[in-house]
N, C-alpha and C positions, 0 to 999 in steps of 0.2 A: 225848097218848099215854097210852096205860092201863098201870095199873103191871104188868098179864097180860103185856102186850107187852116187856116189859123182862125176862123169866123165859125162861131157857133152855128148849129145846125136847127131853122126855124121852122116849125109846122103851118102848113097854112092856118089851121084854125087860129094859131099864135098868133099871126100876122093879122088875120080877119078880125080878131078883137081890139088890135092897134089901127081903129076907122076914125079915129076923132070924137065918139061918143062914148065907147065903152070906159076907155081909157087915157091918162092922160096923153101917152106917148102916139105919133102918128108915123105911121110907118106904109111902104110902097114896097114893091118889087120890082126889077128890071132886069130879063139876062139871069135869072137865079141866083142875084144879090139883091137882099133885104135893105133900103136904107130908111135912116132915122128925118121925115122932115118935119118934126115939130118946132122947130124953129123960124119954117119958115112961112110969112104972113099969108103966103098963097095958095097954104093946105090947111086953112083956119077952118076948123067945125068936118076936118074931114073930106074937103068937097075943095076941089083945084078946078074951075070948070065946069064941065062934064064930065070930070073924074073922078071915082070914088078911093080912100084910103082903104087899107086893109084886104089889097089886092095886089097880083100880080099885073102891071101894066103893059109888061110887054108886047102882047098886040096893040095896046092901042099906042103906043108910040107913033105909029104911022098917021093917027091923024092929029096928031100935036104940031105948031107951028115951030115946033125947036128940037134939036136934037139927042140923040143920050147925053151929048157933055154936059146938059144941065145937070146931071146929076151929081156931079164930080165934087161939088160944092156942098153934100149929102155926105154922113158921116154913113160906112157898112157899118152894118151891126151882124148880118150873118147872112148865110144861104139858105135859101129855100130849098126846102124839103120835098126832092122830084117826086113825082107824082108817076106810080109803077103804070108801065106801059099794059093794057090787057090786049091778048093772042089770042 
């Protein structure tokens, strides 16, 4: 079993209300893992940047000066919840 599979399953709206304002908790996505950065000084009020909390970052990785490993230092809390392809 992979440790992905042992992580609760997050909705985006879940995620979207963990932006720094609604809630205490500040939460990101990357790769369709959720992590927890309330912790840390650089996602204060929600706002890392030009980034906003209570989103999936993954596109915008690419115009970050740093890699995914910064994430590694982020505690999962769960997967995001795919989003059904339309046909």
């Amino acid at each position: 079993m992979d440790a992905k599979d042992a992580l609760p399953i997050i909705k985006r709206n879940q995620l979207a209300l963990r932006n720094g304002q609604d809630k205490p908790e500040i939460w990101v996505a990357l790769n369709g893992i959720v992590f927890d950065v309330s912790a840390s000084r650089l996602w204060r009020n929600g706002k890392h940047y030009e980034h906003w909390a209570g989103q999936d970052l993954t596109d915008e990785l690419g115009d970050a000066p740093h890699t995914e490993k910064v994430f590694e230092k982020f505690k999962a809390i769960g997967v995001l919840e795919s989003t059904p392809k339309s046909s």
